[in-house]
C-alpha distance (Angstrom), angle and dihedral (degrees) to the residues before:
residue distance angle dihedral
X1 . . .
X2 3.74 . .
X3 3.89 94.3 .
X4 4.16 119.7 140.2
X5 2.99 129.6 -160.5
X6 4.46 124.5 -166.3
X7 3.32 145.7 -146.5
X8 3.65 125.0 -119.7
X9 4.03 84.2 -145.4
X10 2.97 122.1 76.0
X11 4.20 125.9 153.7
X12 3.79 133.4 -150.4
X13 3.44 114.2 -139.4
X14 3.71 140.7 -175.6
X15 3.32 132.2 -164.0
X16 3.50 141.5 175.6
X17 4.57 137.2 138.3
X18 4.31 82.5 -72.4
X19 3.45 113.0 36.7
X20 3.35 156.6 25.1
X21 3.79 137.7 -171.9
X22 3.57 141.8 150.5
X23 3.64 135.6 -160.1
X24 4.36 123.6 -154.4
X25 2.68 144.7 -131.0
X26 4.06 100.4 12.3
X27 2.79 112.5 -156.4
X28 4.19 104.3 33.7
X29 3.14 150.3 176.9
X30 3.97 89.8 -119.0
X31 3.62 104.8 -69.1
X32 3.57 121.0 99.1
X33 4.12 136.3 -172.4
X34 4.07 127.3 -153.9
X35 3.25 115.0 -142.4
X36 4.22 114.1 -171.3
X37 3.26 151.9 122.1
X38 3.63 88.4 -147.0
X39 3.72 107.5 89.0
X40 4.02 103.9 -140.8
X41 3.53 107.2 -149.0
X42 4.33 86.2 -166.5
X43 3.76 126.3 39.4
X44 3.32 114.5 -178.0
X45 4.21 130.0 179.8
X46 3.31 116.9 -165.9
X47 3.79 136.1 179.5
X48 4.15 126.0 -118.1
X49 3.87 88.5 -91.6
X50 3.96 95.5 50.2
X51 3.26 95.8 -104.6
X52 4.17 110.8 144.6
X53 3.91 113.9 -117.6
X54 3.14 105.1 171.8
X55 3.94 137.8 7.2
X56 4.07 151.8 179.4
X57 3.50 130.0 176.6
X58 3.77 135.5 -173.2
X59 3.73 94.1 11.1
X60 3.93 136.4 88.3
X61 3.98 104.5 -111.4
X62 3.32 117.1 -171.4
X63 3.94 97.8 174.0
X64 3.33 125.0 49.2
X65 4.25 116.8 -174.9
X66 3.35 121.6 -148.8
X67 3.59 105.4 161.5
X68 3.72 93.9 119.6
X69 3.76 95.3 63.1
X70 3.81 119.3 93.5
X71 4.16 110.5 -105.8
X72 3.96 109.0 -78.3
X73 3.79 150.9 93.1
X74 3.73 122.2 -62.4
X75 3.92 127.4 169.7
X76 3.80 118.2 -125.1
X77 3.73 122.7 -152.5
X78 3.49 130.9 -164.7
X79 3.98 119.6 -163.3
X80 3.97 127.5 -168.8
X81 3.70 122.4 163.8
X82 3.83 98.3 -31.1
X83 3.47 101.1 -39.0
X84 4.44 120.2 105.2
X85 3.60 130.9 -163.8
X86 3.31 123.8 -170.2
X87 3.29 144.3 -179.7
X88 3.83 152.9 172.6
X89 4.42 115.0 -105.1
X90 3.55 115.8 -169.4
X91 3.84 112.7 -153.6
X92 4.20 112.9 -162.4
């Protein structure tokens, strides 16, 4: 009958031989979960222009809060010992 129906869920995951992390739900409502076995020791959020929103360092964070940032996209990066993810979050 060609009718869909969607998930508010969904999950961002990469994945190659070294790591492994996922971030849910993407897109949210500002409140974000790590998922890894990859402990980050930086998280960084930043805004479209670069700018740093948000931040942890030398600590396992598996929630990251966002709610007090306007609607949009913003690209999160997660650093241990020389190697970066990143990624694009999309806050409703």
């Amino acid at each position: 009958d060609e009718s869909y129906t969607y998930s508010d869920y969904v999950a961002i995951q990469w994945t190659d031989r070294n790591t492994i992390a996922s971030v849910y739900p993407n897109p949210s409502d500002g409140v974000f979960y790590i998922n890894s076995h990859w402990d980050s020791s930086q998280t960084s959020v930043m805004d479209l222009t670069g700018r740093v929103v948000w931040h942890s360092k030398n600590q396992v964070t598996p929630e990251i809060d966002l709610r007090h940032l306007p609607a949009g996209s913003y690209i999160i990066q997660l650093q241990k010992e020389g190697k970066v993810q990143t990624h694009v979050l999309i806050k409703k």
